[in-house]
C-alpha positions as CSV (number, residue, x, y, z in Angstrom):
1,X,32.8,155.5,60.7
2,X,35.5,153.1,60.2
3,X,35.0,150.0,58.1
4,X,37.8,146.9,57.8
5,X,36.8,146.3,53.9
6,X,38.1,150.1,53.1
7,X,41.8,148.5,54.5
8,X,43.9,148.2,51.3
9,X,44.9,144.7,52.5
10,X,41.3,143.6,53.0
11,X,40.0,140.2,51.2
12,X,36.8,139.4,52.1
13,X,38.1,135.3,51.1
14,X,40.1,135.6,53.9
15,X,38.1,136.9,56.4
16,X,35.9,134.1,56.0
17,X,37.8,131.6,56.5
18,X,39.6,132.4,59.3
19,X,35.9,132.9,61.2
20,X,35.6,129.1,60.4
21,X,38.9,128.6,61.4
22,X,38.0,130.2,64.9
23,X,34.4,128.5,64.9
24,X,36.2,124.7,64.0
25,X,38.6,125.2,67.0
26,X,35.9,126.4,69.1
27,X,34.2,122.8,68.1
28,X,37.2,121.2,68.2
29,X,38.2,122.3,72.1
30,X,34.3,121.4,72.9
31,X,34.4,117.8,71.7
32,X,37.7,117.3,73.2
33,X,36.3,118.6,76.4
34,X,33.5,115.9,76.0
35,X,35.6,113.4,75.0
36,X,38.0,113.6,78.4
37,X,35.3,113.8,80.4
38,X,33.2,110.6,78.6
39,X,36.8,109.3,79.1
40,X,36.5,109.8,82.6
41,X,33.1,108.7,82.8
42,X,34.2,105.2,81.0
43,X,37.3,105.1,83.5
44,X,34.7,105.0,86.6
45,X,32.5,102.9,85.4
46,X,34.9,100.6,84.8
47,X,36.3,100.8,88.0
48,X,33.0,100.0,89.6
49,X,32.5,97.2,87.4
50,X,35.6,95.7,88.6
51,X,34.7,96.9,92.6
52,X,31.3,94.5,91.9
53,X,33.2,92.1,90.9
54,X,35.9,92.2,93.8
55,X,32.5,92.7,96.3
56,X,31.1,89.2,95.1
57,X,33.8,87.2,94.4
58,X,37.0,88.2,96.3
59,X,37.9,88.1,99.9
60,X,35.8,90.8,102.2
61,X,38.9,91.7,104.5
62,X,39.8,95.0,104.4
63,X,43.8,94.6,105.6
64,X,46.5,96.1,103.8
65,X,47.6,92.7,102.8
66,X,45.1,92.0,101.3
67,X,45.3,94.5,98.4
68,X,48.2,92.6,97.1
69,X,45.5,89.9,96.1
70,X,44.2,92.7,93.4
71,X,47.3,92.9,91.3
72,X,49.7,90.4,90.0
73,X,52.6,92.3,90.7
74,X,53.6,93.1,94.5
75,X,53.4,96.7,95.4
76,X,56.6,98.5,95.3
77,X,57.9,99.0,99.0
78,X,58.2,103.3,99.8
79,X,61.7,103.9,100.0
80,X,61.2,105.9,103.3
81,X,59.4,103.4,105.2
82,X,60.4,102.2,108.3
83,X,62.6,98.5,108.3
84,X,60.3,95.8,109.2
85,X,60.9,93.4,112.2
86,X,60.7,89.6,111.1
87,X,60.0,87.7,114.3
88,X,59.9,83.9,113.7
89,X,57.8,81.2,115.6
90,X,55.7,78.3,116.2
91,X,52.6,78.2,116.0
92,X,50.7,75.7,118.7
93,X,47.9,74.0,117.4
94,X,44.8,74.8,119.5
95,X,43.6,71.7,121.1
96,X,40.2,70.8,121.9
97,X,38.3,73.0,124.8
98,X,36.7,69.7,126.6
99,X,33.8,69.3,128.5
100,X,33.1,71.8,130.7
101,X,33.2,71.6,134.2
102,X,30.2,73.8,134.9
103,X,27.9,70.9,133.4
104,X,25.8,68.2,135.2
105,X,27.6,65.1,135.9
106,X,26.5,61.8,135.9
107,X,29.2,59.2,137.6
108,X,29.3,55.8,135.6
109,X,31.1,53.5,137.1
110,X,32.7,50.9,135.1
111,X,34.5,48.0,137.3
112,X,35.8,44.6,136.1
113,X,34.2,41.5,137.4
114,X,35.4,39.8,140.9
115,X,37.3,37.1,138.9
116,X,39.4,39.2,137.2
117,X,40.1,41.2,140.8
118,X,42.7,37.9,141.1
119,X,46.6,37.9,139.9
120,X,47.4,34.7,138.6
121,X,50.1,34.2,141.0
122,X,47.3,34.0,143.7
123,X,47.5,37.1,145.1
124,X,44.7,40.0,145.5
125,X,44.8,42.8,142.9
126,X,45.3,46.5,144.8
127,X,43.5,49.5,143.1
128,X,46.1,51.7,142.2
129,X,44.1,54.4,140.4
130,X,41.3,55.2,137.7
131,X,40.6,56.6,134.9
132,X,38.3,58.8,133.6
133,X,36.6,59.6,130.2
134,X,33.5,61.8,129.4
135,X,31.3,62.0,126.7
136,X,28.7,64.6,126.3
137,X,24.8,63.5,126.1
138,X,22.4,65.7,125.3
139,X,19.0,65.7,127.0
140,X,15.8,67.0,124.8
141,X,14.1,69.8,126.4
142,X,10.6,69.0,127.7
143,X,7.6,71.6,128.4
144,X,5.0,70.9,131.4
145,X,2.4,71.9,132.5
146,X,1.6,73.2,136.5
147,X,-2.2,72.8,137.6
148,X,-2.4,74.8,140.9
149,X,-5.1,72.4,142.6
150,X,-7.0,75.2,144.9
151,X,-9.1,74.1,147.5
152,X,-12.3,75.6,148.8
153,X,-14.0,75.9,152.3
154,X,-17.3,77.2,153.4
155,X,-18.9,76.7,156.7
156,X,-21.8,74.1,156.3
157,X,-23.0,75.1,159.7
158,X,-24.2,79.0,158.9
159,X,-23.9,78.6,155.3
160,X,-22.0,82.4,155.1
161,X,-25.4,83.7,156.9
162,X,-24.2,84.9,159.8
163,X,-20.2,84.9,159.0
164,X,-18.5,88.4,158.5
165,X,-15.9,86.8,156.7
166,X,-16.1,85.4,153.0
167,X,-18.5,82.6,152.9
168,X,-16.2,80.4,150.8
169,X,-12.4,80.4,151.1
170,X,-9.5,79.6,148.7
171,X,-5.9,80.0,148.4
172,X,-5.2,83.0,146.0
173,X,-3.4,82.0,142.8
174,X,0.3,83.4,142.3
175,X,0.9,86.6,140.2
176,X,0.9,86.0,137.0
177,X,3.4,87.5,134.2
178,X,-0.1,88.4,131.9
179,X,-3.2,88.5,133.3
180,X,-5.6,85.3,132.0
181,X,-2.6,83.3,130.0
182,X,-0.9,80.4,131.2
183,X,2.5,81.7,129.9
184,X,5.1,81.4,133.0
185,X,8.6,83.4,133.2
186,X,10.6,80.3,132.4
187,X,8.4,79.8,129.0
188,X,8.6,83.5,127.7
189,X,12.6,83.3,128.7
190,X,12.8,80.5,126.2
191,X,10.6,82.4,123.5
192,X,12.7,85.4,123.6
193,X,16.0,84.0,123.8
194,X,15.0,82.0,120.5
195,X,13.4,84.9,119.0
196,X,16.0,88.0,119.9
197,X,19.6,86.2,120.9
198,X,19.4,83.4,118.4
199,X,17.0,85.0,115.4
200,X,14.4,82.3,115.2
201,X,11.4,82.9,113.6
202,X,8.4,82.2,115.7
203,X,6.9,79.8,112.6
204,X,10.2,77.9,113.1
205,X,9.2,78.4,117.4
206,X,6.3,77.3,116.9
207,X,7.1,73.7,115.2
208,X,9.5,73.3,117.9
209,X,6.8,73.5,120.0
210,X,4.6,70.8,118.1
211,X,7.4,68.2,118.2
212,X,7.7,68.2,121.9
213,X,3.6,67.7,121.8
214,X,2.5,71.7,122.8
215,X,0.5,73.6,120.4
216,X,1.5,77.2,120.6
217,X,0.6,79.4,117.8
218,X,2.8,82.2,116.5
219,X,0.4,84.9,117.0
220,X,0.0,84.4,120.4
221,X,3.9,84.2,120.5
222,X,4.1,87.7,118.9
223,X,1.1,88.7,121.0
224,X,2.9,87.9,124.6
225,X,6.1,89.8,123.4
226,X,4.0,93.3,122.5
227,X,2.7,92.7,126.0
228,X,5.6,92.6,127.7
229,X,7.8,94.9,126.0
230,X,5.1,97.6,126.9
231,X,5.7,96.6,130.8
232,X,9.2,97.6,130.2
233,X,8.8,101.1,129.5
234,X,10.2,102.4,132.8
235,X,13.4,100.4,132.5
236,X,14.1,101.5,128.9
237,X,13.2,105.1,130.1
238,X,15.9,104.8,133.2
239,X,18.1,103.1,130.7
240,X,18.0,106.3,128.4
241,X,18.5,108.9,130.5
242,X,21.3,107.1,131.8
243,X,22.8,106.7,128.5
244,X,22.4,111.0,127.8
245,X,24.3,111.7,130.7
246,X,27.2,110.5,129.3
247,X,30.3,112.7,127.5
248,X,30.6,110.3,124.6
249,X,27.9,108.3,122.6
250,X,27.8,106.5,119.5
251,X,24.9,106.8,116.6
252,X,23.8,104.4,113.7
253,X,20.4,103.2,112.1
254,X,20.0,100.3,109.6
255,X,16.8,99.3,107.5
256,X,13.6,97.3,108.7
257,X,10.5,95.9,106.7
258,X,7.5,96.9,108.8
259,X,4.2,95.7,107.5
260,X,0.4,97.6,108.0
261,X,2.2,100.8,109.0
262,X,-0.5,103.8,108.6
263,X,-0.4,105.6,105.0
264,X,2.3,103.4,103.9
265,X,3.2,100.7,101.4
266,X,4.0,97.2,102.9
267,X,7.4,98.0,100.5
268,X,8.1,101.1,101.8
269,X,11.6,100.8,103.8
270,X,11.6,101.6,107.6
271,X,14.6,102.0,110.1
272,X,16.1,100.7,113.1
273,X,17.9,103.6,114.9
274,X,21.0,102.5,117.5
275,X,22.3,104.7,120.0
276,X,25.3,103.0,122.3
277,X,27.1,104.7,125.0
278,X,30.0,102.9,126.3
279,X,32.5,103.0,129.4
280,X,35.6,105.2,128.7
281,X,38.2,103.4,127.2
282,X,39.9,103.8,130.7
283,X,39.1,105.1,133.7
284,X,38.5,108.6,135.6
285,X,40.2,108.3,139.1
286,X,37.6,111.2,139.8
287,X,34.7,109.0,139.2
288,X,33.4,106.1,141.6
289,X,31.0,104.8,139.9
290,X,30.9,101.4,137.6
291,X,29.6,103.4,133.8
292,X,28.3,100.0,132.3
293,X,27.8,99.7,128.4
294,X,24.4,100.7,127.2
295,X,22.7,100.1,123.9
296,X,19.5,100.9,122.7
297,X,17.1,100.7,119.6
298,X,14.6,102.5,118.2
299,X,11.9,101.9,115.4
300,X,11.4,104.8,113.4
301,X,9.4,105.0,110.6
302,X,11.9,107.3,109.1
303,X,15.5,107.6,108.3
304,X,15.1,111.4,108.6
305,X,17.9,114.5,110.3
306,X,14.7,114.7,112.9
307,X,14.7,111.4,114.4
308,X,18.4,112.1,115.0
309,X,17.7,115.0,116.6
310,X,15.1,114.2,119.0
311,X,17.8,111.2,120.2
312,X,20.8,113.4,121.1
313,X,18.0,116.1,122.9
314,X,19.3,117.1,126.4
315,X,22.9,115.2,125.6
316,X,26.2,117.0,125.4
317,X,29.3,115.5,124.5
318,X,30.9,113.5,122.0
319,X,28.5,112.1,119.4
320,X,30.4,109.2,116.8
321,X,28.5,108.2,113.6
322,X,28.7,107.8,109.6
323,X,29.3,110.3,107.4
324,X,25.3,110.2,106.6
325,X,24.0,113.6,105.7
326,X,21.1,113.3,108.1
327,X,23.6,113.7,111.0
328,X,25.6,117.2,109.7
329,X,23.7,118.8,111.9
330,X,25.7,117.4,114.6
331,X,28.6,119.5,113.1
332,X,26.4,122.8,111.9
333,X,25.9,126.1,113.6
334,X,23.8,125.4,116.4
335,X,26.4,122.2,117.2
336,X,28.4,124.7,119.3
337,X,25.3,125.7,121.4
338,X,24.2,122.0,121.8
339,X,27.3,121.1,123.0
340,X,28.0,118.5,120.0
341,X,31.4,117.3,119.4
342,X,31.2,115.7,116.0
343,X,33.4,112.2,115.3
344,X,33.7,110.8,112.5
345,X,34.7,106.8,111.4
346,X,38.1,106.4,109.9
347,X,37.2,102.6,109.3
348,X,34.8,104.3,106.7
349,X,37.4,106.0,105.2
350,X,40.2,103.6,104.9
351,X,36.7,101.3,103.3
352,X,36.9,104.0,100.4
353,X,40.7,103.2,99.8
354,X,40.6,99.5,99.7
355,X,37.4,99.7,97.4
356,X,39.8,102.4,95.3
357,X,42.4,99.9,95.2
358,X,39.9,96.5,94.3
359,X,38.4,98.5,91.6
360,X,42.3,99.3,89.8
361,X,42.9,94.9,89.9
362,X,43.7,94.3,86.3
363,X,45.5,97.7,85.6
364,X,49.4,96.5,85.7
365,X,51.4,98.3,88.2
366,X,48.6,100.3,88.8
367,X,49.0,104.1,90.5
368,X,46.1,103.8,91.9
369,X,46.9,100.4,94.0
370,X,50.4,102.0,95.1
371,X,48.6,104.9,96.0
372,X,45.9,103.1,98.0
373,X,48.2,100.6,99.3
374,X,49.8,103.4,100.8
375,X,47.1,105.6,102.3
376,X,45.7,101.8,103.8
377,X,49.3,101.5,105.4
378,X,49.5,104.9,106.8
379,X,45.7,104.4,108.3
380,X,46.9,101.1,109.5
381,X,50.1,102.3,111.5
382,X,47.4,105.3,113.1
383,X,45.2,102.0,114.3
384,X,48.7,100.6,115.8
385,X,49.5,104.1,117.3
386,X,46.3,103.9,119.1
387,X,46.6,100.9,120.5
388,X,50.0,101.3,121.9
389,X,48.5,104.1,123.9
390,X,45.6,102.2,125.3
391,X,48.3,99.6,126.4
392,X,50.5,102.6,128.2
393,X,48.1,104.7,130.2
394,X,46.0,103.8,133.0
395,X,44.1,106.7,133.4
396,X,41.1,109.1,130.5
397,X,43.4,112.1,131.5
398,X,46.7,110.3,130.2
399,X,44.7,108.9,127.3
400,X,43.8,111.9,126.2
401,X,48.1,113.4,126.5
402,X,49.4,110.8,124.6
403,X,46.7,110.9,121.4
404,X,48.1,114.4,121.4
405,X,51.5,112.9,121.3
406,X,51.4,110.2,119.0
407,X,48.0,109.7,117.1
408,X,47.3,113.1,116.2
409,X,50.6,113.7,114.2
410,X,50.2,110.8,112.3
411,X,46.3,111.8,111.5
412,X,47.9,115.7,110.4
413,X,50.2,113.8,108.3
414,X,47.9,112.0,106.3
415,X,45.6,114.7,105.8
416,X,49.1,116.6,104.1
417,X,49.8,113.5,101.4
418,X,45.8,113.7,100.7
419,X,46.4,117.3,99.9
420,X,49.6,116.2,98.1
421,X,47.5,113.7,95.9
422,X,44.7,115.6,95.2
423,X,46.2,117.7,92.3
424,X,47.8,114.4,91.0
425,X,44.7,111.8,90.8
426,X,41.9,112.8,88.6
427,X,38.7,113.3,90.3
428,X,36.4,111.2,88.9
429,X,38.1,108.3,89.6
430,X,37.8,105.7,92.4
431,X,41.1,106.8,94.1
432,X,39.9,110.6,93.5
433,X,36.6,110.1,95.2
434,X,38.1,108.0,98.2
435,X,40.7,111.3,98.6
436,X,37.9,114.1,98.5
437,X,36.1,111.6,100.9
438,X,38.9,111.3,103.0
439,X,39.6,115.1,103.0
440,X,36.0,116.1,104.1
441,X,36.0,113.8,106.7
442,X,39.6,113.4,109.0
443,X,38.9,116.9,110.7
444,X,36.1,114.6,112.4
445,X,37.7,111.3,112.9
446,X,40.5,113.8,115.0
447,X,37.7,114.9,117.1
448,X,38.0,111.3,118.7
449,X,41.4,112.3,120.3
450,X,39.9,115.1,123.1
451,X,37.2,111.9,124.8
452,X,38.5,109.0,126.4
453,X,34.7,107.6,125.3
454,X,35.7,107.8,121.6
455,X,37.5,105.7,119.6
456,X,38.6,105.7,115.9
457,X,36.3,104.1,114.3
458,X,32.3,103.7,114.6
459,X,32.3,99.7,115.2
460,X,31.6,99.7,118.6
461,X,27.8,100.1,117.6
462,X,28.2,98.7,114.5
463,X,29.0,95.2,116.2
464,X,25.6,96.0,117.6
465,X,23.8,96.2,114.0
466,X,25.1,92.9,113.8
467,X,22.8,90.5,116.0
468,X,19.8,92.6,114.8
469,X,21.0,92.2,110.7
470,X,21.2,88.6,111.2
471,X,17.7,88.0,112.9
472,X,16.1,90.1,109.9
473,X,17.6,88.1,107.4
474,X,15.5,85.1,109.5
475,X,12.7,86.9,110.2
476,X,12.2,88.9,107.3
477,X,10.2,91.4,108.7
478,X,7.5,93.0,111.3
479,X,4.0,92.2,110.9
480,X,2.9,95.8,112.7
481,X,4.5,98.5,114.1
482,X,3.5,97.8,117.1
483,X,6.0,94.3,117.1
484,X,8.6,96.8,115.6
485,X,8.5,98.8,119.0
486,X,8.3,95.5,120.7
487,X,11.8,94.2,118.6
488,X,13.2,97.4,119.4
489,X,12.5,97.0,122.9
490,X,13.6,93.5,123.8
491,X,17.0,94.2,121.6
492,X,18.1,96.7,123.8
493,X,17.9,94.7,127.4
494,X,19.2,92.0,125.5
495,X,22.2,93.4,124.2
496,X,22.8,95.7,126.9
497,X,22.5,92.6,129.0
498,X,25.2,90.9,126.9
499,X,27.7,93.8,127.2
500,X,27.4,93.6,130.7
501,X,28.2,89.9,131.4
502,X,25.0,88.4,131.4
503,X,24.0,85.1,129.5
504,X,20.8,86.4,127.5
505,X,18.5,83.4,129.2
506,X,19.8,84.5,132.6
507,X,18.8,88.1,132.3
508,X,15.4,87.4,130.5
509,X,14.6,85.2,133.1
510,X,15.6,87.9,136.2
511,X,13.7,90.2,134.2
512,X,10.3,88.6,133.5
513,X,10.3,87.1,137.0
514,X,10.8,90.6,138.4
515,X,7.9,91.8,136.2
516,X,5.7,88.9,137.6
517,X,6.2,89.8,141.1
518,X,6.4,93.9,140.3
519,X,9.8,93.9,141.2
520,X,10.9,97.8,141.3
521,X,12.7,98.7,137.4
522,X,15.6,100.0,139.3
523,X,16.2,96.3,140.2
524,X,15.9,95.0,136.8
525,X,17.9,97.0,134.8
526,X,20.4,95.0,132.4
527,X,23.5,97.8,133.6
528,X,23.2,96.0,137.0
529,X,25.8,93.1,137.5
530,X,24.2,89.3,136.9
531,X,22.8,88.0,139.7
532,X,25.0,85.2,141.9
């Protein structure tokens, strides 16, 4: 067997030190390795610190102007972009909107005395015109209440002996919205429309209530709302299935407190689900028939891929939402089957670019603003594309051609500089994170292009969020489930209302009368155009 120490040039010396030669480099290349990446680490967490700080103390708008705010030099213009057109104006001051001429008027007539009606050169004094001047008054709402005075008849002469009929008549009472409570359709409009359109509490309600001398407690409040909601069943049922039939709907959930839910912590986090399916963007000349908006809200316990699931059972089409895991399932293997067109939101993904470029403010001439400022332009001029379109075509079939034309290029061109980028910008970074994002989701976002019901970004039903996000920041949260269902409910006739022209008062007030009589739900809906 051969051995190296019978080689006439071996020295043992030697050999040992270049094994620790080997072993330091081996050390050294490991600690470098740790040190880039802690590097790294430090770079992002920096960023991050400076994104907090951009998030509570700098301006919210997400424009590309905006950006310039973050650094104290202007970003350098890109030496192939298109001239910009300068177009010089004035602006006119908006004036005041007036009264309008929808209120009640009351005439005042102010004359001067009969004295005065005489010139001083003898003569009479003609009228020769008037003037007029309104002020605004407001009258404090008042509550009353109705006593239905009933009278009653019997016959003295039999005494009901030998009458077939009833022995003592009355005149029956009209329906009434619950059965045994005094509350009237004009009184529960009133309720709701404080409690769902303009997110008042129902402790806030209820010493309302007290200053205009009527106790009404906030349980029984809460109490007549579950009630209702649960007669409204049918016409969130019709509602729904309405909504599935369409080619195109839009998906998003956001959180709710809900208190004395079963095997649950009063802390645990529940959710609000939203599904909204709009009108196409423009018309089919096949189609007839008015497709109003509908929105509509769930409470789920949950924020699980299931409840999705069970909302988009039986639809086919188009399906918009967040990049939120529970929802890849839209886009997965049995999407084909389920006839699921995935969309994506490219408002979320020009959100990760402007956050990439707020967290670079204090880095002078920073890449990573240039580069953000950039990608925020390019995603800009694909907003401007799109709405030159919706301003040319008249018809979903032209739509549909010219988003081939013009949008779609511009979407396949940025998705070719994020490729360009991506070998240039270190990962784990702000900018790096915001590319890999952006990557994984424009195949999506271009799956807007082939359904006149999509459009670029998710806001359509995240304008919907809104109204329900400001009323929990009132109202804190749910006292049961049970008035979760009920919230759920009443938020989706009222905002479906809304999106179709109606004043929220005016619809609740059709609606609970319609219930009181047992109108049919057909003849209720919100979808159907207010009432004259």
């Amino acid at each position: 067997m051969f051995h190296v120490e019978h080689l006439p040039c071996y020295n043992p010396g030697m050999v040992d030190v270049v094994s620790r030669l080997i072993s330091t480099q081996a050390e050294l290349e490991k600690s470098q390795k740790k040190v880039s990446y802690l590097e790294d680490e430090n770079k992002l967490l920096r960023e991050k610190i400076r994104l907090m700080n951009a998030r509570q103390f700098s301006p919210s708008s997400e424009a590309a102007s905006q950006l310039l705010l973050f650094d104290a030099e202007p970003v350098a213009p890109s030496p192939e972009a298109d001239e910009t057109e300068h177009i010089s104006y004035n602006r006119k001051k908006p004036g005041r909107k007036g009264v309008s001429p929808d209120l009640e008027t009351e005439e005042v007539v102010l004359d001067i005395p009969e004295a005065e009606k005489h010139c001083g050169c003898g003569a009479e004094k003609v009228r020769i015109g008037r003037e007029e001047t309104k002020k605004t008054e407001y009258v404090p709402a008042k509550i009353k209440a109705i006593c239905y005075i009933r009278y009653k008849y019997a016959c003295k002469a039999c005494q009901g002996i030998n009458g077939e009929g009833p022995t003592v008549s009355i005149a029956p009472l009209p329906p009434s919205l619950i059965d045994n409570s005094p509350v009237t359709p004009s009184l529960m409009t009133h309720i709701l429309t404080a409690k769902i359109a303009d997110s008042l509490p129902f402790y806030r309600l209820e010493k309302q209530y007290e200053r205009l001398g009527f106790a009404l407690n906030r349980n029984t409040m809460a109490s007549w709302t579950i009630t209702l909601a649960e007669k409204c069943e049918e016409i969130l049922q019709i509602l729904t299935e309405m909504a599935k039939k369409r080619a195109g709907i839009n998906l998003d959930e956001t959180s709710i407190q809900v208190m004395n839910e079963e095997n649950r912590k009063n802390t645990t986090k529940s959710y609000m689900w939203l599904l909204r399916a709009g009108p196409p963007l423009k018309p089919d000349p096949l189609k007839s028939e008015r497709e109003p908006e509908i929105v509509l809200y769930w409470y789920q316990p949950t924020r699980s891929a299931k409840v999705a699931q069970d909302l988009v059972a039986n639809f086919q089409g188009h399906v918009q939402t967040d990049e939120y895991k529970g929802y890849h399932f839209l886009h997965g293997k049995d999407a084909a089957e389920q006839g699921w067109v995935h969309v994506y939101c490219l408002a979320h993904v020009r959100r990760k670019f402007v956050e990439a470029a707020k967290a670079s403010h204090g880095q002078k001439r920073s890449k990573t603003l240039d580069n953000a400022h950039e990608i925020v332009k390019d995603i800009k001029a694909i907003y401007q594309a799109e709405s030159q379109v919706l301003d040319e075509v008249l018809t979903a079939e032209d739509l549909l051609a010219k988003r081939s034309q013009k949008v779609v290029p511009l979407l396949e061109d940025l998705k070719t500089k994020l490729l360009n980028l991506k070998d240039l910008i270190p990962p784990k970074t702000s900018l790096g994170q915001a590319i890999a994002y952006a990557l994984d989701t424009l195949p999506y976002v271009q799956n807007y292009a082939s359904s006149p019901y999509m459009t670029l970004d998710n806001n359509p039903i995240e304008n919907k969020i809104r109204p329900f996000a400001l009323g929990r920041k009132n109202w804190l949260f749910a006292n049961t489930p049970a008035g979760a269902h009920a919230l759920a409910t009443w938020f989706s006739l009222v905002e479906t209302a809304k999106a179709n022209t109606w004043k929220p008062d005016r619809y609740l007030n059709h609606l609970l009368t319609g219930l009181q009589n047992s109108t049919p739900a057909e003849a209720l809906l919100p979808t159907n155009p207010p009432a004259d």
